[in-house]
N, CA, C and O atoms as a GROMACS GRO file, in nm:
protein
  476
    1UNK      N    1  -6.242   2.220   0.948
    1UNK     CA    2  -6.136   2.124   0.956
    1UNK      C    3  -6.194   1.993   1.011
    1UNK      O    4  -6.263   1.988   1.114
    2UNK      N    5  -6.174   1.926   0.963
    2UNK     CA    6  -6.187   1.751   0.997
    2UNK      C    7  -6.105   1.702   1.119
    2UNK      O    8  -5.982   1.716   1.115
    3UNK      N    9  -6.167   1.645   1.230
    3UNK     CA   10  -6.077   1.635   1.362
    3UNK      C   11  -6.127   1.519   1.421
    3UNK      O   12  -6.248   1.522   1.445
    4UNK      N   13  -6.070   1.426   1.449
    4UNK     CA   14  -6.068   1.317   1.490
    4UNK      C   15  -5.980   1.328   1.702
    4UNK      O   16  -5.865   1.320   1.745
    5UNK      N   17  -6.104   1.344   1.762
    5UNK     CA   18  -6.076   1.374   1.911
    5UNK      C   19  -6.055   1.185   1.984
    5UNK      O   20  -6.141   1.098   1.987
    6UNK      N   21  -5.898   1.179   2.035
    6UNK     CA   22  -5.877   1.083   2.104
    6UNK      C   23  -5.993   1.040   2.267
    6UNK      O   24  -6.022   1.108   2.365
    7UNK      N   25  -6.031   0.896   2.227
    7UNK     CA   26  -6.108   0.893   2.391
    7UNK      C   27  -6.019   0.970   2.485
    7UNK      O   28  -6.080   1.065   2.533
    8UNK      N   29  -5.937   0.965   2.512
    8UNK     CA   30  -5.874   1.075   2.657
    8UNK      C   31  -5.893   1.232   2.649
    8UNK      O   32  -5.880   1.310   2.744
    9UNK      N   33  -5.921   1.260   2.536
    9UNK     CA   34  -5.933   1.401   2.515
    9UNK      C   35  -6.056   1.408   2.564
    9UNK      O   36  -6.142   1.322   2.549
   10UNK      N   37  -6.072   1.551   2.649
   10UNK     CA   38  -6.248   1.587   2.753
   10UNK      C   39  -6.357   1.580   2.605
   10UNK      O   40  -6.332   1.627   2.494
   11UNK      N   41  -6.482   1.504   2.649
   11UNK     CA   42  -6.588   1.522   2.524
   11UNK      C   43  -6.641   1.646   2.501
   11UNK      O   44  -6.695   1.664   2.392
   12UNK      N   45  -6.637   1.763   2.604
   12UNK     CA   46  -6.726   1.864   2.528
   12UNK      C   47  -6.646   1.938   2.466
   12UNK      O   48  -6.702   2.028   2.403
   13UNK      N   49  -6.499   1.934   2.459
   13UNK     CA   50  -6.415   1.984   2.339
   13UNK      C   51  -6.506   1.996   2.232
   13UNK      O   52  -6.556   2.092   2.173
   14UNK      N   53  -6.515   1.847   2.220
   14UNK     CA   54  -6.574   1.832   2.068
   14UNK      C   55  -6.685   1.952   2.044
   14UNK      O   56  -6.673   2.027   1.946
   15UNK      N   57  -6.796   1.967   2.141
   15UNK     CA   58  -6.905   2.042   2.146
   15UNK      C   59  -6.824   2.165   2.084
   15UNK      O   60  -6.828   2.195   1.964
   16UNK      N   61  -6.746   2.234   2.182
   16UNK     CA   62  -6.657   2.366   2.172
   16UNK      C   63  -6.615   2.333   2.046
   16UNK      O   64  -6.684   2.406   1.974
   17UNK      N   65  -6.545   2.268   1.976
   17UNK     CA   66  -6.481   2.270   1.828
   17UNK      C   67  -6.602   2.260   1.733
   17UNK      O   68  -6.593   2.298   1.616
   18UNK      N   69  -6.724   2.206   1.786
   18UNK     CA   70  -6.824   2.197   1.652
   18UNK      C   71  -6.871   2.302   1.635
   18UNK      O   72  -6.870   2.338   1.517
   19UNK      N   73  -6.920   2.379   1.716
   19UNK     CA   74  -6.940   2.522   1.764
   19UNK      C   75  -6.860   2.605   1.693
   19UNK      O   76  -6.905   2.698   1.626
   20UNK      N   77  -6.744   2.578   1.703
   20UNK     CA   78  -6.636   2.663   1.572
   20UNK      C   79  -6.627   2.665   1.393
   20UNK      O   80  -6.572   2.711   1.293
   21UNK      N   81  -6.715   2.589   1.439
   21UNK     CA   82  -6.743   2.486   1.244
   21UNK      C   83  -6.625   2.373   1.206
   21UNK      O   84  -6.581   2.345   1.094
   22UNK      N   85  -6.596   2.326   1.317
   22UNK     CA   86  -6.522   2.211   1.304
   22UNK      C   87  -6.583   2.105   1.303
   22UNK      O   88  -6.667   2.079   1.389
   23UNK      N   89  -6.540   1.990   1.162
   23UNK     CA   90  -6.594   1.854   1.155
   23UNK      C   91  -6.525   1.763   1.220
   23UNK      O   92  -6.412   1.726   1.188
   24UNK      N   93  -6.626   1.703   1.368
   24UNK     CA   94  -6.544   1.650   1.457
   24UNK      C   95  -6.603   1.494   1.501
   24UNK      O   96  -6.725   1.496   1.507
   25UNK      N   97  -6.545   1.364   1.532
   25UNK     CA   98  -6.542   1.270   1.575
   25UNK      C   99  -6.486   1.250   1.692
   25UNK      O  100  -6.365   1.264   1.703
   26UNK      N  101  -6.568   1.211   1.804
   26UNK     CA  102  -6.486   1.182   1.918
   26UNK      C  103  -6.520   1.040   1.982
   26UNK      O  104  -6.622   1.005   2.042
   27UNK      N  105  -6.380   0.956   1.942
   27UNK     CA  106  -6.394   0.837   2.015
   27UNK      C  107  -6.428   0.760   2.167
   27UNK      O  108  -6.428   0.641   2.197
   28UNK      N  109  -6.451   0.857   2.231
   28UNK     CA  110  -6.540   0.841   2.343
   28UNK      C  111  -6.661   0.812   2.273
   28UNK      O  112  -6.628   0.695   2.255
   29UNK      N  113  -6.731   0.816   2.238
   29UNK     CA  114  -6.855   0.758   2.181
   29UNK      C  115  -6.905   0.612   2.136
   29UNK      O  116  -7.017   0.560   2.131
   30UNK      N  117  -6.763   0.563   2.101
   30UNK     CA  118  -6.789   0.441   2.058
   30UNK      C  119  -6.785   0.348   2.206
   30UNK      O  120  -6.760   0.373   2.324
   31UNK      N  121  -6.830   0.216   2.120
   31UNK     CA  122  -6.841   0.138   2.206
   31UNK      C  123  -6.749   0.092   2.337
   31UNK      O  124  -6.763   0.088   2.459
   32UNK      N  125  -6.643   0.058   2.238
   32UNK     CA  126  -6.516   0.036   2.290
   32UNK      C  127  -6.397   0.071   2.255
   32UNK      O  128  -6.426   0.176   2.198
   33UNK      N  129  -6.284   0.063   2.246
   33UNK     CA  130  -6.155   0.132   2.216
   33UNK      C  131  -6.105   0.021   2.148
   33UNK      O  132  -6.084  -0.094   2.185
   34UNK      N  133  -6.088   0.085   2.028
   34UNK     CA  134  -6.091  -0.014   1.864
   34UNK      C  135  -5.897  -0.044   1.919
   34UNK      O  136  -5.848  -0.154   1.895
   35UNK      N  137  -5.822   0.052   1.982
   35UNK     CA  138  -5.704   0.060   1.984
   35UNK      C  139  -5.600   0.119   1.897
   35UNK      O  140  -5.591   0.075   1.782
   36UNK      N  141  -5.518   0.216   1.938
   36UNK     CA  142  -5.402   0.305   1.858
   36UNK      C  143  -5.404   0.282   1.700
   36UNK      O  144  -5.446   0.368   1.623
   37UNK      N  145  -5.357   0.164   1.660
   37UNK     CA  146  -5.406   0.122   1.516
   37UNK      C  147  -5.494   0.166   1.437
   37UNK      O  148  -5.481   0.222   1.328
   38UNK      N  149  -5.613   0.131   1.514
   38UNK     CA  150  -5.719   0.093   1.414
   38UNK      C  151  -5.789   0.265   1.433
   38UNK      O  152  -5.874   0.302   1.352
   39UNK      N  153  -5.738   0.370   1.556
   39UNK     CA  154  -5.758   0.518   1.566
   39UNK      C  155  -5.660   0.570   1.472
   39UNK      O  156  -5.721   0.648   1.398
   40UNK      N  157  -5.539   0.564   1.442
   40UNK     CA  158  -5.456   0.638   1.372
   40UNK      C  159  -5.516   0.631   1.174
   40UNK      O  160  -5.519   0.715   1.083
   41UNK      N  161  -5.558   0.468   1.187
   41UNK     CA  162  -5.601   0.424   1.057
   41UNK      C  163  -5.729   0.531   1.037
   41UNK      O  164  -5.700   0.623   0.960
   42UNK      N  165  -5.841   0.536   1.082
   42UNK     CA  166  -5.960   0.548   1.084
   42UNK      C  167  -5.932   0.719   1.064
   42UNK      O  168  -5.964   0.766   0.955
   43UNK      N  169  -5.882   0.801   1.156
   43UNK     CA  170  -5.833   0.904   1.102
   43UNK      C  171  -5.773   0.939   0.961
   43UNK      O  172  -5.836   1.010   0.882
   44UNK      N  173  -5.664   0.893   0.935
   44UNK     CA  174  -5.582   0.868   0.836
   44UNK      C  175  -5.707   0.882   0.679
   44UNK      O  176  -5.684   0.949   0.578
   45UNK      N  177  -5.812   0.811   0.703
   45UNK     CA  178  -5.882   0.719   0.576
   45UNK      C  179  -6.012   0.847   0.575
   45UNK      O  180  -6.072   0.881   0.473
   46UNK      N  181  -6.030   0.891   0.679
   46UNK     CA  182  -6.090   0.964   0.707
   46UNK      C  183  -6.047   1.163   0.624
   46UNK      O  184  -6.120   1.252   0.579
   47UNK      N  185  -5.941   1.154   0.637
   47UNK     CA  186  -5.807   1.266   0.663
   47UNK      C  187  -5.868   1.357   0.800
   47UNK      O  188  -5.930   1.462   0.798
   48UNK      N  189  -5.820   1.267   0.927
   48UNK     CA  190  -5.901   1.382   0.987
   48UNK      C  191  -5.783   1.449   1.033
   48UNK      O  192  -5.685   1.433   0.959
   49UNK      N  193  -5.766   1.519   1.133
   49UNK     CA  194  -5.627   1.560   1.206
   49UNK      C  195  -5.650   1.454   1.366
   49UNK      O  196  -5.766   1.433   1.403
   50UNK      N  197  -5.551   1.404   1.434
   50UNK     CA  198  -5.612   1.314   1.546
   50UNK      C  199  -5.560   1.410   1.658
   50UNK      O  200  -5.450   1.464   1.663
   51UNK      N  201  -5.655   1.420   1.739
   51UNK     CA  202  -5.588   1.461   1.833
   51UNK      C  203  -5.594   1.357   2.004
   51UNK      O  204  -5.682   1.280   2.045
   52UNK      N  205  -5.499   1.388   2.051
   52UNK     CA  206  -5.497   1.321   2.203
   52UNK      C  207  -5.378   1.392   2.278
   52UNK      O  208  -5.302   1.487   2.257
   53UNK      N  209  -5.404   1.285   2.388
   53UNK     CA  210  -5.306   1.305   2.529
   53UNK      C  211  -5.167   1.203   2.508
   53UNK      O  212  -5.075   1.195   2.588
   54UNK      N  213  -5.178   1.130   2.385
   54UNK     CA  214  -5.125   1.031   2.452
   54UNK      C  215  -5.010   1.026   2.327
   54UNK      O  216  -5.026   1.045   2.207
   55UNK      N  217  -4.893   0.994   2.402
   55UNK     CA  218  -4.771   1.064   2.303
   55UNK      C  219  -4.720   0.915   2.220
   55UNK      O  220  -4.619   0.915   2.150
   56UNK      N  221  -4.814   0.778   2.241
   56UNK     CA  222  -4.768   0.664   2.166
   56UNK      C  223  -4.791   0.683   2.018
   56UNK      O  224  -4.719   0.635   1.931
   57UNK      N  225  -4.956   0.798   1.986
   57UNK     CA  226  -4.906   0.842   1.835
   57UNK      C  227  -4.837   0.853   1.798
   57UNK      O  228  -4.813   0.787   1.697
   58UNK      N  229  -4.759   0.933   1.842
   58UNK     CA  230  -4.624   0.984   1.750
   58UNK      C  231  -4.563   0.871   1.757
   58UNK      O  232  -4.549   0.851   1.637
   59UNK      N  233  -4.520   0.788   1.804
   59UNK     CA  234  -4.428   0.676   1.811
   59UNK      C  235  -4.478   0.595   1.695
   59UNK      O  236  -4.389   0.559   1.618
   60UNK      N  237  -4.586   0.563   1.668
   60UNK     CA  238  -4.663   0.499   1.579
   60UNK      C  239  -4.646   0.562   1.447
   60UNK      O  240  -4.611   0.486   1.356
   61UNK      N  241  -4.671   0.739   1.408
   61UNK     CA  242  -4.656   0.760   1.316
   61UNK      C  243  -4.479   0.772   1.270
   61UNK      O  244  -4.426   0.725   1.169
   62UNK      N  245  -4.434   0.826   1.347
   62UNK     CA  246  -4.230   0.806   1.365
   62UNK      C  247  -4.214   0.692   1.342
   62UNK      O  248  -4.254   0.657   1.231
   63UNK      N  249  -4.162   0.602   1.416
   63UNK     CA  250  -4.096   0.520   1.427
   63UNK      C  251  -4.140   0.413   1.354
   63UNK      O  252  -4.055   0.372   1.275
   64UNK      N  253  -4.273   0.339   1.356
   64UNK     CA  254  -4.339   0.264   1.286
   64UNK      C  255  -4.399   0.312   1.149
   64UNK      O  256  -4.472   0.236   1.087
   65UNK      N  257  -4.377   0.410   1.112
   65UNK     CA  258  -4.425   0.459   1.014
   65UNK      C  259  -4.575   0.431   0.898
   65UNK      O  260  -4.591   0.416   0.777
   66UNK      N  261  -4.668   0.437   1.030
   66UNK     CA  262  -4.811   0.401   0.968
   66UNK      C  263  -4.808   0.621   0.924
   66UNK      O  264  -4.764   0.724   0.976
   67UNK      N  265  -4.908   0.567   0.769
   67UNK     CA  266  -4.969   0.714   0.811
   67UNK      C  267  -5.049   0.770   0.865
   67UNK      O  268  -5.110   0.708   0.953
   68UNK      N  269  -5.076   0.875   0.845
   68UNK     CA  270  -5.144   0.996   0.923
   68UNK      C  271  -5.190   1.082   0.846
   68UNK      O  272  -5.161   1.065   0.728
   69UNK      N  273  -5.253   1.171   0.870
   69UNK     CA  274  -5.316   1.342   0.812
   69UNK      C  275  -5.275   1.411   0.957
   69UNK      O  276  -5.377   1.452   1.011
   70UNK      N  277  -5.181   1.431   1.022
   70UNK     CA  278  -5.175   1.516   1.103
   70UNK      C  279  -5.226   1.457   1.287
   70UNK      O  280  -5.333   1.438   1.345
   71UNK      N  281  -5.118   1.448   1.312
   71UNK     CA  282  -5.140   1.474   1.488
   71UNK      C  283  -5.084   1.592   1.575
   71UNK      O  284  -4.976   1.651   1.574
   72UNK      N  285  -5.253   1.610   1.686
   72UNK     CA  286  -5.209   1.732   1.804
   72UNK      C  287  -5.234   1.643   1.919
   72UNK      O  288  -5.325   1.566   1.949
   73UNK      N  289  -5.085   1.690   1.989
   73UNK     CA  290  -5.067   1.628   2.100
   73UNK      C  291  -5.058   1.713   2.226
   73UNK      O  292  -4.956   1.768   2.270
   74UNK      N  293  -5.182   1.714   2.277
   74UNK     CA  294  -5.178   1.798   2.414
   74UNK      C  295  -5.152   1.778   2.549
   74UNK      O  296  -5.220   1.698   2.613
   75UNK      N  297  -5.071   1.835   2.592
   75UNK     CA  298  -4.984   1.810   2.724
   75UNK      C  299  -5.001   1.895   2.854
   75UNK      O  300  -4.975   2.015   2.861
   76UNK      N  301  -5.025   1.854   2.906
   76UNK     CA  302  -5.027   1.947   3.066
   76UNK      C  303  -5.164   2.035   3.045
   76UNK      O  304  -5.164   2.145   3.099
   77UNK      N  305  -5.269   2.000   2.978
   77UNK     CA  306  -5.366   2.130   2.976
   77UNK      C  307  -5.488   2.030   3.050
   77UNK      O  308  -5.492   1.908   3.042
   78UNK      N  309  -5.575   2.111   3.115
   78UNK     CA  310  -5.673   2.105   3.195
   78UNK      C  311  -5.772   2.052   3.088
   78UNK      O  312  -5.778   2.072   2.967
   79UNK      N  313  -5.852   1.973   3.178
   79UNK     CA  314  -6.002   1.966   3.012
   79UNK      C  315  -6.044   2.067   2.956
   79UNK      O  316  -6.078   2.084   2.839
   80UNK      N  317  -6.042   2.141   3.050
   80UNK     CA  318  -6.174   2.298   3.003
   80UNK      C  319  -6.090   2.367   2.913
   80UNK      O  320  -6.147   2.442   2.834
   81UNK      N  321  -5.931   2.355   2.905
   81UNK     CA  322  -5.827   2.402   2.864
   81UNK      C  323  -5.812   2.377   2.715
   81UNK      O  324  -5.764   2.461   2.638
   82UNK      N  325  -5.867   2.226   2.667
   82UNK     CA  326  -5.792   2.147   2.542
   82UNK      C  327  -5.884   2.190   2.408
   82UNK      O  328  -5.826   2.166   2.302
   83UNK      N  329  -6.042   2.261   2.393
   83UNK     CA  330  -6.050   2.266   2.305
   83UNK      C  331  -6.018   2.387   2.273
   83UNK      O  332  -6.002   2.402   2.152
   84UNK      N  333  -5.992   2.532   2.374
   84UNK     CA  334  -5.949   2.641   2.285
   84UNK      C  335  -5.793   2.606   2.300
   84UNK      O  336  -5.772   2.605   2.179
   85UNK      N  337  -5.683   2.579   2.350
   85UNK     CA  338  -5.581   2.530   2.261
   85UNK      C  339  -5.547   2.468   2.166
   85UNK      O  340  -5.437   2.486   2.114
   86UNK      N  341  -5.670   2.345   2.105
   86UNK     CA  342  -5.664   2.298   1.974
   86UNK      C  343  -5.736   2.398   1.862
   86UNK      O  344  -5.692   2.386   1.747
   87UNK      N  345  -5.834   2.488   1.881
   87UNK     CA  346  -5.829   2.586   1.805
   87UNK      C  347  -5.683   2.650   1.787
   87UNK      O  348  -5.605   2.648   1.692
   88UNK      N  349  -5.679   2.693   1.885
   88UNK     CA  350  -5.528   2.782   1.859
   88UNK      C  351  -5.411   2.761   1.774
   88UNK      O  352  -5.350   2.833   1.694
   89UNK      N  353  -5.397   2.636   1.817
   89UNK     CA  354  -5.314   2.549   1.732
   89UNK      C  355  -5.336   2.512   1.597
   89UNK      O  356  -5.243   2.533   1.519
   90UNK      N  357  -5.446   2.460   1.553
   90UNK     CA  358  -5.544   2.501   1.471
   90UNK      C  359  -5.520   2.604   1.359
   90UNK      O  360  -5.474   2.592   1.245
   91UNK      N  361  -5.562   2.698   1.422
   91UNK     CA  362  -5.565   2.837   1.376
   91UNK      C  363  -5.397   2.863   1.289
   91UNK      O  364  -5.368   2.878   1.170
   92UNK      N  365  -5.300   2.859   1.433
   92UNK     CA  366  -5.146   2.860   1.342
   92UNK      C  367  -5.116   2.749   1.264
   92UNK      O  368  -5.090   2.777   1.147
   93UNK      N  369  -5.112   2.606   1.299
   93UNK     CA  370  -5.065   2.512   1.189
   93UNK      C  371  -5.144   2.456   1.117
   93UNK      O  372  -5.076   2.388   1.040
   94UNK      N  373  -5.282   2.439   1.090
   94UNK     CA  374  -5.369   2.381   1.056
   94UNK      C  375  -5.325   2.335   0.917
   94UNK      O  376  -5.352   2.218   0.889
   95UNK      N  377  -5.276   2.392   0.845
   95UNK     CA  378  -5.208   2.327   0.710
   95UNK      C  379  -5.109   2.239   0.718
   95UNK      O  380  -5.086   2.140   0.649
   96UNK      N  381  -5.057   2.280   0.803
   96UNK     CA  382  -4.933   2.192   0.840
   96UNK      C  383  -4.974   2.075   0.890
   96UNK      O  384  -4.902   1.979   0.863
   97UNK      N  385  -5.086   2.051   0.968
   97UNK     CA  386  -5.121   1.969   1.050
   97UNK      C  387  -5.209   1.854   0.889
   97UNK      O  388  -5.181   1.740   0.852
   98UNK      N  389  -5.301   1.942   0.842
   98UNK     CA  390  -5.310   1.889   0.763
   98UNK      C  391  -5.244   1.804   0.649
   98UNK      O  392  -5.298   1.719   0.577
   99UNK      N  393  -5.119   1.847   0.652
   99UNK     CA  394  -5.009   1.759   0.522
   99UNK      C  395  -4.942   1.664   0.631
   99UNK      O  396  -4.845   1.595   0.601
  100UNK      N  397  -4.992   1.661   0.744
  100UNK     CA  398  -4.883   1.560   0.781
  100UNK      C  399  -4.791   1.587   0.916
  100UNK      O  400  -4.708   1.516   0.973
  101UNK      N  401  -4.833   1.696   0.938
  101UNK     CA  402  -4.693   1.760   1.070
  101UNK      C  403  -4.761   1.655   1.210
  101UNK      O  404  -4.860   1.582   1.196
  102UNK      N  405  -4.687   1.669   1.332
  102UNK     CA  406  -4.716   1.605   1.415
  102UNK      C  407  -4.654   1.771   1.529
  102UNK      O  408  -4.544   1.826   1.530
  103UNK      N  409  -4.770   1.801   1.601
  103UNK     CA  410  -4.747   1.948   1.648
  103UNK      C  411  -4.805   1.869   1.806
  103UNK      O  412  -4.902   1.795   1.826
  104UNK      N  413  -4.697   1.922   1.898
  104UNK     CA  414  -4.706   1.885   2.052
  104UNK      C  415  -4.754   2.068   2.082
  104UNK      O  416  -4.710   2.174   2.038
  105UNK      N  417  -4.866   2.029   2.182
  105UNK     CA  418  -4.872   2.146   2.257
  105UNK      C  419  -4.870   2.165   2.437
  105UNK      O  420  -4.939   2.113   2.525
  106UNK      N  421  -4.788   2.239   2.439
  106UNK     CA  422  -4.763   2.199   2.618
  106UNK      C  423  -4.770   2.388   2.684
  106UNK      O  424  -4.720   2.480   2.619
  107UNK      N  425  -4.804   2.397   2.749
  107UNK     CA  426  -4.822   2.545   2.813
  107UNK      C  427  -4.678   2.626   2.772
  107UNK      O  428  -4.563   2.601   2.807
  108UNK      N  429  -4.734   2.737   2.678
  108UNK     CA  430  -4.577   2.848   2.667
  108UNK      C  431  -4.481   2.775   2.561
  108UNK      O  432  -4.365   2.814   2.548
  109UNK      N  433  -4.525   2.681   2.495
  109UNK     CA  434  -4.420   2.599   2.369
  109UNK      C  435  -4.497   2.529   2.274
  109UNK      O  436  -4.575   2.458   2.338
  110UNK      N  437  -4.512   2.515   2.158
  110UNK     CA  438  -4.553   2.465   2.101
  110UNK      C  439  -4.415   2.373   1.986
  110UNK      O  440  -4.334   2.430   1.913
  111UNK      N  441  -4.426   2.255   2.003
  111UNK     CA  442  -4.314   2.177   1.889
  111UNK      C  443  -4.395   2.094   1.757
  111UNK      O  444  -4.481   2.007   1.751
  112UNK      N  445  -4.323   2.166   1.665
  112UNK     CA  446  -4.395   2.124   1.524
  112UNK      C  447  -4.266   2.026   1.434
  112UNK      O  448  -4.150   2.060   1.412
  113UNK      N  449  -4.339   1.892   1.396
  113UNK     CA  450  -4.254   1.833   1.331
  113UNK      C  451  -4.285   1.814   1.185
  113UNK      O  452  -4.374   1.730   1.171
  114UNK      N  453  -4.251   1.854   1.097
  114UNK     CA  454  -4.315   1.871   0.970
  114UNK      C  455  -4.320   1.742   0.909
  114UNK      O  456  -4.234   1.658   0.938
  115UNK      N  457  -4.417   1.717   0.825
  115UNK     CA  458  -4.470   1.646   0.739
  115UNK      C  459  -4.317   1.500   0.685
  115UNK      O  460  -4.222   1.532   0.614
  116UNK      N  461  -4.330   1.409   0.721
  116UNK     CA  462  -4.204   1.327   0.642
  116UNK      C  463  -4.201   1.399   0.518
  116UNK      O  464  -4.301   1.436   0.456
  117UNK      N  465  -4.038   1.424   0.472
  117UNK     CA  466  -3.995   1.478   0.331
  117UNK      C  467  -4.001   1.596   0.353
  117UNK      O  468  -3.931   1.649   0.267
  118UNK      N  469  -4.052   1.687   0.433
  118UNK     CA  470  -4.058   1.852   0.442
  118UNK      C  471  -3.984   1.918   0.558
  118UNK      O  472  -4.006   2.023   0.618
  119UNK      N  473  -3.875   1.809   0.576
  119UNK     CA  474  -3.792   1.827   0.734
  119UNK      C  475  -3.688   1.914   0.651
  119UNK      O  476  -3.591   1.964   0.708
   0.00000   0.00000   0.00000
């Protein structure tokens, strides 16, 4: 799976997800922080799935209606915590995530919003 890791997300996730045979980008690497935009775009063009901490994605892909290939939004989890819950997550929606869903994960709940048009 193609995964596009938000700078706030811990970097050795990425390690842990490549390790899984996941194709992964993590914007901690770059220079500087291109900003929400130009991360949602770059994903998007990419098709990666994006993942982060930070719940203005969704606002961006909702409300403003830029697209996407899929956002995971992780909540309340520890660093050491975020890359086997994005497997996990992964593992159950990964198609979903792929067409488009926007899937929050928070300890004991997971909320999946399907793909615009597949509500």
């Amino acid at each position: 799976m193609k995964l596009l890791l938000d700078s706030c997300v811990w970097g050795r996730a990425r390690d842990e997800l490549q390790r899984l045979g996941h194709d992964v980008i993590w914007m901690g690497d770059s220079d500087e922080d291109p900003g929400d935009l130009e991360i949602i775009k770059r994903a998007h063009e990419e098709k990666r799935i994006l993942i982060t901490l930070d719940k203005d994605f969704s606002a961006i892909a909702v409300f403003q209606g830029h697209p996407h290939s899929g956002i995971l939004r992780l909540v309340n989890f520890s660093a050491r915590q975020q890359a086997t819950v994005c497997a996990f997550v992964i593992g159950l929606h990964g198609e979903e995530l792929q067409a488009g869903a926007i899937v929050t994960a928070e300890p004991g709940r997971l909320r999946v919003r399907p793909p615009a048009g597949k509500e």
